[in-house]
Kinemage of the C-alpha trace (Angstrom):
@kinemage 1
@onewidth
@group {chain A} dominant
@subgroup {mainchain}
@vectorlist {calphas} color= white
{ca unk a 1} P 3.860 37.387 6.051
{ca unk a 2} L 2.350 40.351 7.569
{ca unk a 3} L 3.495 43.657 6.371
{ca unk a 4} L 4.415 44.260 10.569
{ca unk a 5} L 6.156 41.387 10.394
{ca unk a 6} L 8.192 42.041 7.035
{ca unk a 7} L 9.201 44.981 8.246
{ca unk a 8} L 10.661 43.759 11.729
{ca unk a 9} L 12.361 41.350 10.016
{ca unk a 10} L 14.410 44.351 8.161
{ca unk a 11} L 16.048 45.004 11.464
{ca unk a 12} L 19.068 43.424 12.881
{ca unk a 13} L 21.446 43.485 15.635
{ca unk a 14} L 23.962 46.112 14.612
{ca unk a 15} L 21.084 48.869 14.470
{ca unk a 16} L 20.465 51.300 17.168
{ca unk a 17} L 16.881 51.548 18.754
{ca unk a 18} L 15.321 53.950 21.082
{ca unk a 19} L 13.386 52.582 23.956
{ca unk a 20} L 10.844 54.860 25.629
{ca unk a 21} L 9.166 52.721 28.618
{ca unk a 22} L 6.909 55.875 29.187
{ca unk a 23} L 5.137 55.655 26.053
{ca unk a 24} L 6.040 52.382 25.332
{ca unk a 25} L 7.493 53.014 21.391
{ca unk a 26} L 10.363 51.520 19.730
{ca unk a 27} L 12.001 53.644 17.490
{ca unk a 28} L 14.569 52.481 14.921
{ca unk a 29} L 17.269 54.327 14.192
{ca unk a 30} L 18.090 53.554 10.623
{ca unk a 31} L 18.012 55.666 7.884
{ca unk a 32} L 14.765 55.559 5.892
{ca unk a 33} L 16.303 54.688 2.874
{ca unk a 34} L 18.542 52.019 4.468
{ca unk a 35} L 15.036 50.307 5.733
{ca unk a 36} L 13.689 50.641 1.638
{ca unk a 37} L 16.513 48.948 0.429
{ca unk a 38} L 16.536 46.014 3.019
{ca unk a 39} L 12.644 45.701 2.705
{ca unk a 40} L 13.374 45.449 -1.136
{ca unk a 41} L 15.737 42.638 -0.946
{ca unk a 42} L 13.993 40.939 1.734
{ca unk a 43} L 13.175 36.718 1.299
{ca unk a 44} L 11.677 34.919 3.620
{ca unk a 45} L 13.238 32.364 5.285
{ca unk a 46} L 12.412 28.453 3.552
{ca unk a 47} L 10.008 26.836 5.383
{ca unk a 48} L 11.618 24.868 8.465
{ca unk a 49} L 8.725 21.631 8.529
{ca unk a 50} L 8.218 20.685 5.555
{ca unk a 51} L 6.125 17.232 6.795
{ca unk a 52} L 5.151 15.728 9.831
{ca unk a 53} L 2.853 16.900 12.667
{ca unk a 54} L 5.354 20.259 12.981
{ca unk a 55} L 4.130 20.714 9.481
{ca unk a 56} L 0.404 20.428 10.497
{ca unk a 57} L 0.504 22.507 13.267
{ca unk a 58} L 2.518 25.071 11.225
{ca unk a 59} L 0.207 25.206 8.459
{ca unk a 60} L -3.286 24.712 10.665
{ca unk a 61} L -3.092 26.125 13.422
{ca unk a 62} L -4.963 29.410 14.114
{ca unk a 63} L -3.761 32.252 16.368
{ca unk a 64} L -5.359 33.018 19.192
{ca unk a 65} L -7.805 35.391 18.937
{ca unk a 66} L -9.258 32.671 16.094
{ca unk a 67} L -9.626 30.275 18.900
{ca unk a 68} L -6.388 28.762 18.494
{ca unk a 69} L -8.286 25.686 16.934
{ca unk a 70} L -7.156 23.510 13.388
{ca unk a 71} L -8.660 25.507 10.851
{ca unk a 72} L -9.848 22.870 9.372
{ca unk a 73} L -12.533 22.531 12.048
{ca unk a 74} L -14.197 25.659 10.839
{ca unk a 75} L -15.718 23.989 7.877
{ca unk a 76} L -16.945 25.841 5.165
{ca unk a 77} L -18.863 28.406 5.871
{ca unk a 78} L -15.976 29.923 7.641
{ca unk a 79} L -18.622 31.087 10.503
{ca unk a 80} L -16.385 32.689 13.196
{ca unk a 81} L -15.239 30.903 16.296
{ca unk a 82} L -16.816 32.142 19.512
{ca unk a 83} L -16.533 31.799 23.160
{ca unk a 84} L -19.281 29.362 23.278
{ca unk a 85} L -17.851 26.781 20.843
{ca unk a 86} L -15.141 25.993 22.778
């Protein structure tokens, strides 16, 4: 899990946020060492598919900006996907 994604997962519904739609920030308001201690004794959640085609396209799938292909298309020299190949 990404490190952005860790860390919004330390967050929860009784905290307070700021919203500024002029500079468009989020800012927690949790004490720092609140966050440290949550991000410590954060788990991830067990994996939901654990077979099936749900577990394919969870495991597969790229994002995106990867060409939201089956990695297992890219073969193995790993050349990146571009505009043209699709």
């Amino acid at each position: 899990m990404t490190k952005t994604r860790r860390s919004a997962a330390c967050y929860g519904k009784p905290d307070r946020i700021r919203v500024s739609a002029s500079t468009a920030r989020l800012d927690p308001l949790v004490n720092a060492a609140e966050l440290e201690t949550r991000r410590t004794n954060w788990q991830p959640d067990a994996p939901h598919y654990l077979r099936g085609h749900a577990k394919l396209l969870t495991d597969h799938v790229l994002q995106a900006d990867r060409g939201a292909d089956l990695n297992v298309f890219l073969g193995k020299h790993t050349s990146p996907v571009t505009r043209e190949s699709h």
